[in-house]
N, C-alpha and C positions, 0 to 999 in steps of 0.2 A: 504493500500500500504506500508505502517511502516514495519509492521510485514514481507512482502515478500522480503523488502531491506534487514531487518537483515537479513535473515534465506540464501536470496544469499551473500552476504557478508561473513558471516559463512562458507556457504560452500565452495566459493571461497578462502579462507584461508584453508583449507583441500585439495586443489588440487595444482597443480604449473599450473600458466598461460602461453599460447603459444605465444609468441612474436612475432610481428608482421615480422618482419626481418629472423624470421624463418623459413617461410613456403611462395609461393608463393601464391599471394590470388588475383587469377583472378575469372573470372567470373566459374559457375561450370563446369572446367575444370582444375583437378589436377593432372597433369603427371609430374609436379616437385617436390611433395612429396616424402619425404622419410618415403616410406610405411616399418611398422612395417610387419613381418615376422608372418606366418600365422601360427593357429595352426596344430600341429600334423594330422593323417585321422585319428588317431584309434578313436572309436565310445564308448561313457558312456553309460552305460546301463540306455535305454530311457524307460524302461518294468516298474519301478517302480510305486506303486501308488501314485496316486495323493495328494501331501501335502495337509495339512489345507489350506484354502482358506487368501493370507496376503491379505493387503491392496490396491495394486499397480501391476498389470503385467502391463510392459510396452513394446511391440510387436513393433519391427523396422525390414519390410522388406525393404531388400537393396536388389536391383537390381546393381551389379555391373559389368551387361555385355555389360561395352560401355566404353567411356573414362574417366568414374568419378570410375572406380576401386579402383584406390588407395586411393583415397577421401574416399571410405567404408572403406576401412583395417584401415586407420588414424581414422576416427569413433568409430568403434569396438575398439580400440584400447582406446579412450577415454574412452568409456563406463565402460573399465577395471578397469580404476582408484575410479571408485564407487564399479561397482560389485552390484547382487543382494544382497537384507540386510535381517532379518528377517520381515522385512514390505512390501519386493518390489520385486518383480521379475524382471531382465533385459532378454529379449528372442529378439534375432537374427535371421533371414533367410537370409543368404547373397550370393546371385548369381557373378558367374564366368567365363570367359568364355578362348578360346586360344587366342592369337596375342595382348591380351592386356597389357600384364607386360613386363619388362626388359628382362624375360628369366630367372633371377639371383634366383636360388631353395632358396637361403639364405633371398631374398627379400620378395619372395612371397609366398613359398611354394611348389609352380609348383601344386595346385590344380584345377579343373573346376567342373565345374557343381554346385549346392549349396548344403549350409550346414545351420542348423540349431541348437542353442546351446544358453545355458542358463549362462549368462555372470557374471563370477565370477572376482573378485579383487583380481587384482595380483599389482606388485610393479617392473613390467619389461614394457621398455616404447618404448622396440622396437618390442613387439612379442606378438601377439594374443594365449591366451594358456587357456581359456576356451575349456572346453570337447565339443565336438562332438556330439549332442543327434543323429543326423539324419542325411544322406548324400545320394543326390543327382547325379549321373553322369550326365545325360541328362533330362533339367528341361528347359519350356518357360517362364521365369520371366516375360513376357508381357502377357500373359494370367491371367485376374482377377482371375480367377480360382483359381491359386494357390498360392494365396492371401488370397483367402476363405481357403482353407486348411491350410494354415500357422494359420491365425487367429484362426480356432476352434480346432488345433492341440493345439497351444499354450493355450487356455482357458482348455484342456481338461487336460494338462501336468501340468498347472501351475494356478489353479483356484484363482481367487481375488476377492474383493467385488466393486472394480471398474480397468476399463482397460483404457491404452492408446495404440492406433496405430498410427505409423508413416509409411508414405508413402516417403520412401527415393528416389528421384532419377533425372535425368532430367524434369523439369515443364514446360509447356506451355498457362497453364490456363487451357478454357471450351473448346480453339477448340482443335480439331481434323483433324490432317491432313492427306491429302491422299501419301504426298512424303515424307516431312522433317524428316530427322532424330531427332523427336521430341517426345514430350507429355511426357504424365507420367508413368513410368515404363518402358522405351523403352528396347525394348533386340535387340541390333546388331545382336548376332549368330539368329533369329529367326526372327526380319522382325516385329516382333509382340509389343505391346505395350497396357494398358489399358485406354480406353476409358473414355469421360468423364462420360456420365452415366453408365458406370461398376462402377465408384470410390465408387457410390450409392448401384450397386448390390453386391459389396464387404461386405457390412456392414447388408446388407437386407438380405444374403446367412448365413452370418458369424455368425450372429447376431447385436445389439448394443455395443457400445462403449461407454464411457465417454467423449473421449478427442480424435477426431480428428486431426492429425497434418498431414502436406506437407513438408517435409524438399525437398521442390523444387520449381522451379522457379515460381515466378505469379498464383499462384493457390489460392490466397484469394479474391478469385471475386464474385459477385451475384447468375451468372450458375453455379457454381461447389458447394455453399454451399447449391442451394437448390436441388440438387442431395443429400444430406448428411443429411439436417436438421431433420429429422424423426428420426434418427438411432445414433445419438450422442446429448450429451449436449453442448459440448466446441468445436469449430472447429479454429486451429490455421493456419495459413500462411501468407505467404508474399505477397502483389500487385506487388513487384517490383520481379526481378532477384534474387537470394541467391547467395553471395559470394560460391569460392569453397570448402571452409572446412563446408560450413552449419551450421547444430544447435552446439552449443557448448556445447555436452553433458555431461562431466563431470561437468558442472556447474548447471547446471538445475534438472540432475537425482541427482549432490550430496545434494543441498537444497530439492530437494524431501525425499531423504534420511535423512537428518537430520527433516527432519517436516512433516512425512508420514500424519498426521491428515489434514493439508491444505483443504480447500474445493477443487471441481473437478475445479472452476472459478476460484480460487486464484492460484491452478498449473499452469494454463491457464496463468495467468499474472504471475507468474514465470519463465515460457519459453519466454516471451515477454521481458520480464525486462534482463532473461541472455544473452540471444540474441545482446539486444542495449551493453548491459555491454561489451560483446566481440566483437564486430565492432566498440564501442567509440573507445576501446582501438587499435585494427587495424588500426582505420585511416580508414574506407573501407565504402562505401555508402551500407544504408541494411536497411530492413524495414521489420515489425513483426508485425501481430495482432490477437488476439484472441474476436473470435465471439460467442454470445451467438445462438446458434441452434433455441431456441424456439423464438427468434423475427425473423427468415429468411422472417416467412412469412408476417410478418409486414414491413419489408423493400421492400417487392414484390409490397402490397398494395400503401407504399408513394411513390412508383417508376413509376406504374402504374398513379397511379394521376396527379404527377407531369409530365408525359410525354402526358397525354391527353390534359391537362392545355398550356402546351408547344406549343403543336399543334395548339390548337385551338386558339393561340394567334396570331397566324400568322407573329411573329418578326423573321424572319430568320437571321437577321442581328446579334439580339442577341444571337441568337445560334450558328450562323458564330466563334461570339467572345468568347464563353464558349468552344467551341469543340476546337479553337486556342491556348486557353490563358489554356487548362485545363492539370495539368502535368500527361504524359505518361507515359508505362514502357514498356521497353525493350523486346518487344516481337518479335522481327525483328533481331537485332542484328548489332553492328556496322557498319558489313561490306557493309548490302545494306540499313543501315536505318542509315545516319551518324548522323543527325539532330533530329532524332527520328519523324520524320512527319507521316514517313507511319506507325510506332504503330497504333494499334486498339485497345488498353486498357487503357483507364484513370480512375481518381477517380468521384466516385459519388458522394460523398458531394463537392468535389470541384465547380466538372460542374455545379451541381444544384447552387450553389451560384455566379457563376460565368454568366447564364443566366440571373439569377433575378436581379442582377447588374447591366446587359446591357440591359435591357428592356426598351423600352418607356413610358411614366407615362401615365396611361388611368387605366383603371374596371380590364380590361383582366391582366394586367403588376401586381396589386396589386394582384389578386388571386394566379398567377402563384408565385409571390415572398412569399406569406402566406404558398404557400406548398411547395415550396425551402427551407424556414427555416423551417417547420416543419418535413422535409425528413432528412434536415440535422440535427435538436435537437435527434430527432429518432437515427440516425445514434451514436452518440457523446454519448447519455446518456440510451440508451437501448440495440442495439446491438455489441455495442463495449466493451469487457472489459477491454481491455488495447490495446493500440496501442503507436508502440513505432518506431524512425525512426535514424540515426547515419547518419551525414553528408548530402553529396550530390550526384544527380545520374550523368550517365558519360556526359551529355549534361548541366551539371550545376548548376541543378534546387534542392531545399532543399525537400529532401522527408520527410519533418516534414507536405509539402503540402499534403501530403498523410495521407486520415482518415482515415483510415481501410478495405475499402473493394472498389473494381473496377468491371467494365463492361465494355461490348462491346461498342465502338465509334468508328464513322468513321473517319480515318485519316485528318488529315490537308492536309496534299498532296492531293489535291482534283482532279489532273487528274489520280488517282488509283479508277476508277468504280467499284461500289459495287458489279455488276456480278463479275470484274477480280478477284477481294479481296476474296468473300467469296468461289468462285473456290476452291479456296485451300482449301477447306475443305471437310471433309470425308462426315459427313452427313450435314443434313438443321438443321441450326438454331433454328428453329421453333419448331424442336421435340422436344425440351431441353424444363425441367419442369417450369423453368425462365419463358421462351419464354410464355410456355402455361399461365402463372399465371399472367403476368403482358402484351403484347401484345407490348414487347418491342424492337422485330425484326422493326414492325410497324415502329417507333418513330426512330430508327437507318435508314430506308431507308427515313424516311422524313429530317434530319438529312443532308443528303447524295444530299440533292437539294439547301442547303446550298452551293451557288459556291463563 
Protein backbone atom coordinates (compact mmCIF):
# COMPACT_ATOMS: atom_id res chain seq x y z
CA UNK A 1 0.00 0.00 0.00
CA UNK A 2 3.41 2.31 0.56
CA UNK A 3 4.25 2.10 -2.84
CA UNK A 4 0.44 3.08 -4.21
CA UNK A 5 0.50 6.38 -1.74
CA UNK A 6 3.80 7.56 -3.26
CA UNK A 7 3.05 6.92 -6.89
CA UNK A 8 -0.71 8.88 -6.13
CA UNK A 9 0.84 11.59 -4.20
CA UNK A 10 3.28 11.98 -7.31
CA UNK A 11 0.93 12.08 -9.53
CA UNK A 12 -1.37 14.27 -7.65
CA UNK A 13 1.59 16.89 -7.65
CA UNK A 14 1.44 16.68 -11.65
CA UNK A 15 -2.08 17.65 -11.86
CA UNK A 16 -3.94 20.87 -10.16
CA UNK A 17 -6.70 19.73 -7.67
CA UNK A 18 -10.56 20.63 -8.04
CA UNK A 19 -11.70 22.43 -5.07
CA UNK A 20 -14.37 21.69 -3.44
CA UNK A 21 -16.13 25.38 -3.78
CA UNK A 22 -15.63 24.87 -7.39
CA UNK A 23 -17.91 22.62 -8.65
CA UNK A 24 -21.22 21.67 -7.21
CA UNK A 25 -21.11 18.14 -5.87
CA UNK A 26 -24.52 16.64 -5.43
CA UNK A 27 -25.49 13.46 -5.96
CA UNK A 28 -24.82 12.31 -9.91
CA UNK A 29 -26.42 15.15 -11.16
CA UNK A 30 -24.34 17.90 -12.72
CA UNK A 31 -26.19 20.70 -14.42
CA UNK A 32 -24.09 23.31 -12.43
CA UNK A 33 -20.86 22.55 -14.05
CA UNK A 34 -19.07 24.55 -16.09
CA UNK A 35 -18.64 22.06 -18.96
CA UNK A 36 -15.56 22.45 -20.87
CA UNK A 37 -16.34 23.11 -24.61
CA UNK A 38 -16.23 20.01 -26.81
CA UNK A 39 -14.18 19.01 -29.56
CA UNK A 40 -14.03 20.08 -33.10
CA UNK A 41 -16.44 17.03 -35.71
CA UNK A 42 -13.67 16.84 -38.14
CA UNK A 43 -12.66 13.09 -37.86
CA UNK A 44 -8.58 11.70 -37.41
CA UNK A 45 -7.97 9.22 -39.80
CA UNK A 46 -9.07 6.16 -37.77
CA UNK A 47 -7.67 3.64 -41.03
CA UNK A 48 -4.33 3.45 -39.40
CA UNK A 49 -2.78 0.38 -38.40
CA UNK A 50 -2.79 -0.98 -35.35
CA UNK A 51 0.37 0.35 -32.84
CA UNK A 52 2.45 -2.16 -30.82
CA UNK A 53 0.43 -3.51 -28.32
CA UNK A 54 1.45 -0.73 -24.69
CA UNK A 55 0.79 -1.69 -21.56
CA UNK A 56 -2.77 -0.16 -20.55
CA UNK A 57 -5.84 0.72 -22.95
CA UNK A 58 -8.14 2.17 -20.66
CA UNK A 59 -11.82 2.11 -22.40
CA UNK A 60 -14.55 4.63 -20.78
CA UNK A 61 -17.97 4.58 -22.36
CA UNK A 62 -19.86 7.45 -21.29
CA UNK A 63 -23.28 7.60 -21.88
CA UNK A 64 -24.06 11.17 -21.61
CA UNK A 65 -27.62 11.14 -22.93
CA UNK A 66 -29.45 12.09 -19.72
CA UNK A 67 -28.65 14.74 -17.13
CA UNK A 68 -25.20 13.80 -16.19
CA UNK A 69 -23.92 15.28 -19.71
CA UNK A 70 -21.92 17.68 -18.46
CA UNK A 71 -20.50 15.60 -15.71
CA UNK A 72 -18.99 13.48 -19.17
CA UNK A 73 -17.60 16.74 -20.96
CA UNK A 74 -15.88 17.69 -17.15
CA UNK A 75 -14.59 13.94 -17.21
CA UNK A 76 -13.06 13.95 -20.66
CA UNK A 77 -11.84 16.84 -19.97
CA UNK A 78 -9.86 15.48 -16.93
CA UNK A 79 -8.69 12.75 -18.70
CA UNK A 80 -6.92 15.49 -20.96
CA UNK A 81 -4.69 16.47 -18.30
CA UNK A 82 -2.87 12.87 -18.47
CA UNK A 83 -3.52 12.18 -22.06
CA UNK A 84 -2.55 8.60 -23.51
CA UNK A 85 1.46 8.05 -22.77
CA UNK A 86 3.75 5.76 -24.41
CA UNK A 87 2.56 2.88 -21.84
CA UNK A 88 -1.36 3.66 -21.96
CA UNK A 89 -3.97 4.38 -24.11
CA UNK A 90 -6.94 6.67 -22.97
CA UNK A 91 -10.12 5.77 -25.45
CA UNK A 92 -13.52 7.56 -25.11
CA UNK A 93 -17.03 6.62 -26.43
CA UNK A 94 -19.11 9.50 -25.33
CA UNK A 95 -22.87 9.74 -26.13
CA UNK A 96 -25.05 12.83 -26.70
CA UNK A 97 -28.15 13.67 -27.19
CA UNK A 98 -30.70 17.28 -27.89
CA UNK A 99 -32.54 19.33 -24.96
CA UNK A 100 -29.75 18.54 -22.73
CA UNK A 101 -27.09 21.44 -22.62
CA UNK A 102 -27.47 25.29 -22.34
CA UNK A 103 -27.86 25.68 -26.09
CA UNK A 104 -24.42 27.89 -25.62
CA UNK A 105 -22.22 26.26 -29.25
CA UNK A 106 -19.33 27.96 -27.15
CA UNK A 107 -20.23 25.58 -24.08
CA UNK A 108 -20.94 22.57 -25.64
CA UNK A 109 -20.23 22.31 -29.20
CA UNK A 110 -23.82 21.92 -30.31
CA UNK A 111 -22.89 18.19 -31.16
CA UNK A 112 -25.39 14.79 -30.80
CA UNK A 113 -25.14 11.51 -31.35
CA UNK A 114 -21.45 9.88 -30.16
CA UNK A 115 -18.16 10.15 -30.71
CA UNK A 116 -15.32 8.09 -30.17
CA UNK A 117 -11.59 9.39 -29.69
CA UNK A 118 -8.34 8.55 -28.37
CA UNK A 119 -7.55 11.16 -25.42
CA UNK A 120 -4.53 13.15 -25.94
CA UNK A 121 -2.90 15.81 -23.33
CA UNK A 122 -3.40 19.15 -23.91
CA UNK A 123 -2.84 22.14 -21.40
CA UNK A 124 -6.50 23.82 -22.13
CA UNK A 125 -8.94 23.31 -19.09
CA UNK A 126 -11.98 24.45 -20.66
CA UNK A 127 -12.00 22.48 -24.16
CA UNK A 128 -12.05 18.84 -25.03
CA UNK A 129 -9.66 18.94 -28.24
CA UNK A 130 -8.66 15.23 -28.71
CA UNK A 131 -9.24 14.08 -32.45
CA UNK A 132 -12.34 12.46 -33.42
CA UNK A 133 -11.55 8.67 -34.57
CA UNK A 134 -15.22 7.81 -35.08
CA UNK A 135 -18.78 9.68 -35.06
CA UNK A 136 -21.93 8.68 -34.54
CA UNK A 137 -25.38 10.66 -35.51
CA UNK A 138 -27.89 8.29 -34.36
CA UNK A 139 -26.59 5.66 -31.61
CA UNK A 140 -28.66 3.74 -28.55
CA UNK A 141 -26.05 4.18 -25.70
CA UNK A 142 -28.55 1.76 -23.67
CA UNK A 143 -28.07 -1.13 -25.94
CA UNK A 144 -25.18 -3.57 -24.42
CA UNK A 145 -24.53 -3.90 -27.88
CA UNK A 146 -22.75 -1.12 -28.48
CA UNK A 147 -20.69 -1.52 -25.65
CA UNK A 148 -19.53 -4.60 -27.36
CA UNK A 149 -18.60 -2.80 -30.34
CA UNK A 150 -16.91 0.11 -28.60
CA UNK A 151 -14.94 -2.54 -26.50
CA UNK A 152 -13.58 -4.66 -29.42
CA UNK A 153 -13.20 -1.59 -31.67
CA UNK A 154 -11.02 -0.03 -29.15
CA UNK A 155 -8.96 -3.54 -28.60
CA UNK A 156 -8.74 -3.74 -32.29
CA UNK A 157 -7.49 0.26 -32.73
CA UNK A 158 -5.54 0.23 -29.68
CA UNK A 159 -4.13 -3.38 -28.74
CA UNK A 160 -2.42 -3.67 -24.93
CA UNK A 161 -1.28 -6.42 -22.88
CA UNK A 162 -3.96 -5.78 -20.30
CA UNK A 163 -7.38 -3.56 -20.43
CA UNK A 164 -9.41 -1.52 -18.28
CA UNK A 165 -13.21 -0.70 -18.96
CA UNK A 166 -15.34 1.79 -17.21
CA UNK A 167 -18.91 1.60 -17.34
CA UNK A 168 -19.78 5.53 -16.90
CA UNK A 169 -23.16 6.54 -16.09
CA UNK A 170 -26.37 6.44 -13.89
CA UNK A 171 -26.15 3.06 -11.32
CA UNK A 172 -28.75 1.26 -9.62
CA UNK A 173 -27.12 -1.99 -8.67
CA UNK A 174 -28.46 -5.66 -9.87
CA UNK A 175 -32.09 -4.46 -10.38
CA UNK A 176 -33.64 -3.65 -13.19
CA UNK A 177 -36.44 -1.60 -13.48
CA UNK A 178 -39.56 -1.75 -15.43
CA UNK A 179 -40.38 2.43 -15.01
CA UNK A 180 -37.52 4.54 -13.25
CA UNK A 181 -35.48 6.55 -15.16
CA UNK A 182 -32.70 4.40 -14.00
CA UNK A 183 -29.97 1.41 -14.09
CA UNK A 184 -26.83 1.55 -15.81
CA UNK A 185 -26.39 3.09 -19.11
CA UNK A 186 -29.64 4.72 -19.24
CA UNK A 187 -30.21 6.60 -22.70
CA UNK A 188 -33.24 9.35 -22.27
CA UNK A 189 -33.54 9.88 -26.24
CA UNK A 190 -34.16 5.96 -26.57
CA UNK A 191 -36.01 4.56 -23.45
CA UNK A 192 -33.30 1.85 -23.56
CA UNK A 193 -30.75 1.00 -20.80
CA UNK A 194 -28.20 -2.05 -20.08
CA UNK A 195 -29.23 -4.74 -18.07
CA UNK A 196 -27.80 -6.30 -15.26
CA UNK A 197 -26.90 -9.60 -16.96
CA UNK A 198 -25.82 -7.79 -20.25
CA UNK A 199 -23.03 -5.90 -17.99
CA UNK A 200 -21.94 -9.81 -18.04
CA UNK A 201 -22.62 -10.38 -21.83
CA UNK A 202 -20.74 -7.00 -22.54
CA UNK A 203 -17.49 -8.64 -21.41
CA UNK A 204 -18.59 -12.43 -22.69
CA UNK A 205 -19.30 -10.73 -26.55
CA UNK A 206 -16.37 -8.28 -26.11
CA UNK A 207 -14.07 -10.56 -24.65
CA UNK A 208 -12.17 -10.34 -21.20
CA UNK A 209 -10.81 -7.46 -19.33
CA UNK A 210 -8.49 -6.99 -16.59
CA UNK A 211 -10.13 -4.31 -14.54
CA UNK A 212 -13.78 -3.87 -14.39
CA UNK A 213 -14.89 -0.49 -13.13
CA UNK A 214 -18.77 1.37 -12.45
CA UNK A 215 -18.19 4.92 -12.35
CA UNK A 216 -21.83 4.78 -11.12
CA UNK A 217 -24.05 4.50 -8.58
CA UNK A 218 -24.31 1.08 -6.09
CA UNK A 219 -23.01 -1.34 -8.54
CA UNK A 220 -20.45 -3.17 -6.18
CA UNK A 221 -22.91 -5.72 -4.92
CA UNK A 222 -22.85 -9.61 -4.81
CA UNK A 223 -25.55 -9.97 -8.30
CA UNK A 224 -23.68 -7.67 -10.47
CA UNK A 225 -20.08 -9.03 -9.64
CA UNK A 226 -21.14 -12.57 -10.31
CA UNK A 227 -22.56 -11.54 -13.70
CA UNK A 228 -18.75 -10.28 -14.38
CA UNK A 229 -16.58 -12.68 -12.28
CA UNK A 230 -15.48 -15.09 -15.38
CA UNK A 231 -14.54 -12.25 -17.61
CA UNK A 232 -12.40 -9.93 -15.45
CA UNK A 233 -9.70 -10.14 -12.72
CA UNK A 234 -10.39 -6.71 -10.63
CA UNK A 235 -13.94 -5.40 -10.43
CA UNK A 236 -14.16 -1.86 -8.90
CA UNK A 237 -17.28 0.06 -7.60
CA UNK A 238 -19.09 1.69 -5.17
CA UNK A 239 -22.11 0.07 -2.48
CA UNK A 240 -23.02 3.52 -1.88
CA UNK A 241 -24.27 6.56 -4.48
CA UNK A 242 -21.16 8.27 -6.46
CA UNK A 243 -20.85 11.89 -5.86
CA UNK A 244 -21.46 13.96 -9.28
CA UNK A 245 -18.07 14.46 -10.66
CA UNK A 246 -17.31 10.60 -10.13
CA UNK A 247 -13.85 8.84 -10.41
CA UNK A 248 -11.28 11.58 -10.35
CA UNK A 249 -9.50 10.75 -13.40
CA UNK A 250 -6.65 12.62 -13.71
CA UNK A 251 -5.52 11.33 -10.54
CA UNK A 252 -5.78 7.62 -10.94
CA UNK A 253 -4.94 7.48 -14.88
CA UNK A 254 -2.00 10.12 -13.84
CA UNK A 255 -0.29 7.43 -11.05
CA UNK A 256 -1.20 4.91 -13.74
CA UNK A 257 0.93 6.97 -15.99
CA UNK A 258 3.68 7.42 -13.98
CA UNK A 259 3.82 3.48 -12.68
CA UNK A 260 2.42 1.70 -15.85
CA UNK A 261 4.32 -1.60 -14.29
CA UNK A 262 1.64 -1.68 -11.04
CA UNK A 263 0.11 -5.18 -10.98
CA UNK A 264 -3.62 -5.40 -12.43
CA UNK A 265 -4.76 -5.50 -8.15
CA UNK A 266 -2.58 -2.71 -7.07
CA UNK A 267 -4.25 -0.25 -10.18
CA UNK A 268 -7.26 -1.75 -8.50
CA UNK A 269 -6.26 -0.11 -5.17
CA UNK A 270 -5.02 2.95 -6.94
CA UNK A 271 -8.43 3.96 -8.14
CA UNK A 272 -9.77 3.11 -4.49
CA UNK A 273 -7.19 5.09 -2.74
CA UNK A 274 -7.64 8.27 -5.56
CA UNK A 275 -11.11 8.14 -5.13
CA UNK A 276 -11.15 8.56 -0.81
CA UNK A 277 -8.15 11.15 -1.80
CA UNK A 278 -10.60 13.39 -3.67
CA UNK A 279 -13.94 13.14 -1.57
CA UNK A 280 -11.57 13.54 1.92
CA UNK A 281 -10.66 16.49 0.21
CA UNK A 282 -14.50 17.48 -0.87
CA UNK A 283 -16.00 17.02 2.27
CA UNK A 284 -18.43 14.73 0.31
CA UNK A 285 -19.72 11.07 1.73
CA UNK A 286 -18.23 8.29 -1.10
CA UNK A 287 -17.33 4.91 -0.96
CA UNK A 288 -14.92 2.73 -3.34
CA UNK A 289 -13.98 -0.91 -3.42
CA UNK A 290 -12.13 -3.15 -5.56
CA UNK A 291 -12.98 -6.83 -5.63
CA UNK A 292 -10.94 -9.72 -6.56
CA UNK A 293 -13.13 -11.73 -9.48
CA UNK A 294 -11.68 -15.17 -8.76
CA UNK A 295 -13.01 -15.32 -4.93
CA UNK A 296 -16.82 -14.19 -6.33
CA UNK A 297 -17.47 -17.49 -6.18
CA UNK A 298 -16.22 -18.13 -2.78
CA UNK A 299 -18.32 -15.29 -1.31
CA UNK A 300 -21.42 -17.14 -3.00
CA UNK A 301 -20.48 -20.40 -1.18
CA UNK A 302 -20.18 -18.37 2.70
CA UNK A 303 -23.36 -16.43 1.78
CA UNK A 304 -25.08 -19.54 0.94
CA UNK A 305 -24.14 -21.12 4.39
CA UNK A 306 -24.54 -18.49 6.33
CA UNK A 307 -28.12 -17.99 5.19
CA UNK A 308 -29.18 -21.63 5.58
CA UNK A 309 -27.47 -21.58 9.18
CA UNK A 310 -29.65 -18.21 9.55
CA UNK A 311 -32.76 -20.07 8.69
CA UNK A 312 -32.52 -22.91 10.26
CA UNK A 313 -31.86 -21.05 13.44
CA UNK A 314 -35.01 -19.81 13.71
CA UNK A 315 -34.17 -16.31 15.73
CA UNK A 316 -36.01 -13.89 13.60
CA UNK A 317 -35.63 -11.56 16.30
CA UNK A 318 -32.11 -11.59 15.54
CA UNK A 319 -32.49 -10.86 12.16
CA UNK A 320 -35.30 -8.26 12.81
CA UNK A 321 -32.06 -6.55 14.49
CA UNK A 322 -29.38 -7.07 11.67
CA UNK A 323 -31.73 -6.08 8.72
CA UNK A 324 -32.50 -2.74 11.27
CA UNK A 325 -29.24 -1.96 12.63
CA UNK A 326 -27.58 -2.82 9.07
CA UNK A 327 -26.32 0.47 7.05
CA UNK A 328 -28.17 1.18 3.78
CA UNK A 329 -27.46 2.84 0.48
CA UNK A 330 -29.29 5.03 -1.33
CA UNK A 331 -31.16 3.31 -3.75
CA UNK A 332 -34.46 5.05 -3.33
CA UNK A 333 -33.48 8.42 -3.04
CA UNK A 334 -34.35 11.25 -0.71
CA UNK A 335 -37.22 12.36 -1.82
CA UNK A 336 -39.42 9.16 -1.17
CA UNK A 337 -36.91 7.31 1.14
CA UNK A 338 -36.00 10.30 3.65
CA UNK A 339 -34.97 7.84 6.46
CA UNK A 340 -33.46 5.56 4.17
CA UNK A 341 -35.91 2.59 5.59
CA UNK A 342 -37.23 1.44 2.25
CA UNK A 343 -33.42 0.95 0.64
CA UNK A 344 -33.02 -2.75 -0.36
CA UNK A 345 -29.37 -2.74 -0.38
CA UNK A 346 -27.20 -3.05 2.70
CA UNK A 347 -23.64 -4.60 3.48
CA UNK A 348 -22.90 -8.06 3.86
CA UNK A 349 -20.36 -8.28 6.26
CA UNK A 350 -22.16 -5.97 8.34
CA UNK A 351 -25.45 -7.94 8.51
CA UNK A 352 -23.70 -11.13 8.88
CA UNK A 353 -22.03 -9.65 12.08
CA UNK A 354 -24.74 -7.87 13.20
CA UNK A 355 -27.15 -11.33 13.33
CA UNK A 356 -24.52 -13.30 15.10
CA UNK A 357 -24.50 -10.59 17.62
CA UNK A 358 -28.06 -10.74 18.39
CA UNK A 359 -28.53 -14.25 18.41
CA UNK A 360 -29.50 -16.26 21.45
CA UNK A 361 -26.76 -18.55 23.03
CA UNK A 362 -27.73 -22.33 22.24
CA UNK A 363 -25.62 -25.09 19.22
CA UNK A 364 -27.68 -23.28 16.44
CA UNK A 365 -26.43 -19.33 17.71
CA UNK A 366 -22.61 -20.78 17.84
CA UNK A 367 -22.70 -22.36 14.27
CA UNK A 368 -24.54 -19.43 12.61
CA UNK A 369 -21.85 -17.00 14.54
CA UNK A 370 -18.68 -19.54 13.36
CA UNK A 371 -20.00 -18.66 9.63
CA UNK A 372 -20.73 -14.99 10.37
CA UNK A 373 -17.18 -14.47 11.06
CA UNK A 374 -15.91 -16.68 8.62
CA UNK A 375 -18.12 -14.90 5.60
CA UNK A 376 -16.88 -11.81 7.20
CA UNK A 377 -12.75 -12.82 7.54
CA UNK A 378 -13.44 -14.04 3.75
CA UNK A 379 -14.90 -10.86 2.94
CA UNK A 380 -11.85 -8.56 4.67
CA UNK A 381 -8.87 -10.77 3.60
CA UNK A 382 -9.68 -12.42 0.25
CA UNK A 383 -12.02 -10.76 -1.67
CA UNK A 384 -11.59 -7.33 -1.00
CA UNK A 385 -8.43 -5.54 -2.11
CA UNK A 386 -8.84 -2.39 -0.99
CA UNK A 387 -11.95 -0.73 0.27
CA UNK A 388 -11.87 2.70 1.19
CA UNK A 389 -14.83 5.18 2.51
CA UNK A 390 -14.73 9.42 3.08
CA UNK A 391 -17.17 10.80 5.66
CA UNK A 392 -20.76 10.13 6.08
CA UNK A 393 -23.92 9.01 4.08
CA UNK A 394 -26.89 11.73 3.86
CA UNK A 395 -28.95 9.82 6.98
CA UNK A 396 -25.64 10.05 9.15
CA UNK A 397 -24.23 6.90 9.23
CA UNK A 398 -20.19 6.49 8.77
CA UNK A 399 -19.69 4.59 5.41
CA UNK A 400 -16.29 3.28 6.82
CA UNK A 401 -19.55 0.77 8.09
CA UNK A 402 -19.35 -0.38 4.74
CA UNK A 403 -16.83 -3.44 3.64
CA UNK A 404 -16.80 -3.73 0.21
CA UNK A 405 -19.51 -5.29 -1.29
CA UNK A 406 -23.77 -5.26 -0.67
CA UNK A 407 -26.85 -7.20 -1.51
CA UNK A 408 -30.38 -7.44 -1.64
CA UNK A 409 -32.23 -6.94 1.86
CA UNK A 410 -35.57 -6.23 2.75
CA UNK A 411 -36.27 -2.95 3.92
CA UNK A 412 -36.99 -1.83 7.55
CA UNK A 413 -40.08 -0.32 6.47
CA UNK A 414 -41.80 -3.54 6.96
CA UNK A 415 -45.31 -2.54 5.64
CA UNK A 416 -43.41 -2.29 1.87
CA UNK A 417 -44.47 -6.22 0.99
CA UNK A 418 -42.02 -8.08 -0.89
CA UNK A 419 -44.63 -8.73 -3.88
CA UNK A 420 -45.01 -4.57 -4.00
CA UNK A 421 -41.12 -4.08 -3.74
CA UNK A 422 -39.97 -6.52 -6.02
CA UNK A 423 -42.88 -5.29 -8.73
CA UNK A 424 -40.77 -2.96 -9.77
CA UNK A 425 -38.71 -4.94 -11.25
CA UNK A 426 -38.16 -5.85 -14.82
CA UNK A 427 -37.33 -9.57 -14.43
CA UNK A 428 -37.24 -12.37 -11.40
CA UNK A 429 -34.64 -12.33 -9.07
CA UNK A 430 -34.18 -15.79 -9.28
CA UNK A 431 -32.64 -15.68 -12.90
CA UNK A 432 -29.67 -13.61 -11.75
CA UNK A 433 -26.59 -16.14 -11.51
CA UNK A 434 -26.22 -14.96 -7.43
CA UNK A 435 -29.65 -16.16 -7.11
CA UNK A 436 -28.83 -19.56 -8.82
CA UNK A 437 -25.52 -20.08 -6.86
CA UNK A 438 -26.26 -19.32 -3.44
CA UNK A 439 -30.40 -19.61 -3.05
CA UNK A 440 -30.50 -16.22 -1.66
CA UNK A 441 -33.98 -14.95 -3.04
CA UNK A 442 -34.98 -17.81 -0.53
CA UNK A 443 -33.32 -16.31 2.73
CA UNK A 444 -34.41 -12.55 1.57
CA UNK A 445 -38.33 -13.68 1.48
CA UNK A 446 -37.67 -15.56 4.90
CA UNK A 447 -36.10 -12.21 5.81
CA UNK A 448 -39.33 -10.51 4.96
CA UNK A 449 -41.47 -12.44 7.95
CA UNK A 450 -39.38 -10.63 10.11
CA UNK A 451 -42.21 -8.02 11.22
Amino acid sequence: MKKILTVLVLASMAVSAVSAGEINFGGRTSKSLAAPAASGPALADATKAPAAPKEWTVMVFINGKNNLEMAGLYNVNQMEKIGSTKDMNIVVEQGRMNGQTSGDTDLDGNWTGSRRMLIKKDKDPNKITSAVLQEDKTVDMGDYKRAVDFVKWSKEKFPAKRYMLIIWNHGSGWMDPRKESKGISFDDETGNYIRTPQIGLILKEAGKVDIIAFDACLMNMAEVAFEVKDNAQVIVGSEETVPGLGYPYDLFLGAMAKKPSLSTEETGAVMVEAFKMFYDAAKKGAQLSALRASKVDGLGVKMADFAKLAKDSGDLEAMKAARNGVIRYDCIGAGSDPKMEISFYGDVSQFAQLAAANMKDGEKAAALKASAASLQTYIDTELVIDNKASNKNRVGRDLADSKGVSVYLPPVETRIAQERLEGIFEGKYTDFAFDKATGWHDFVTYLYTAK
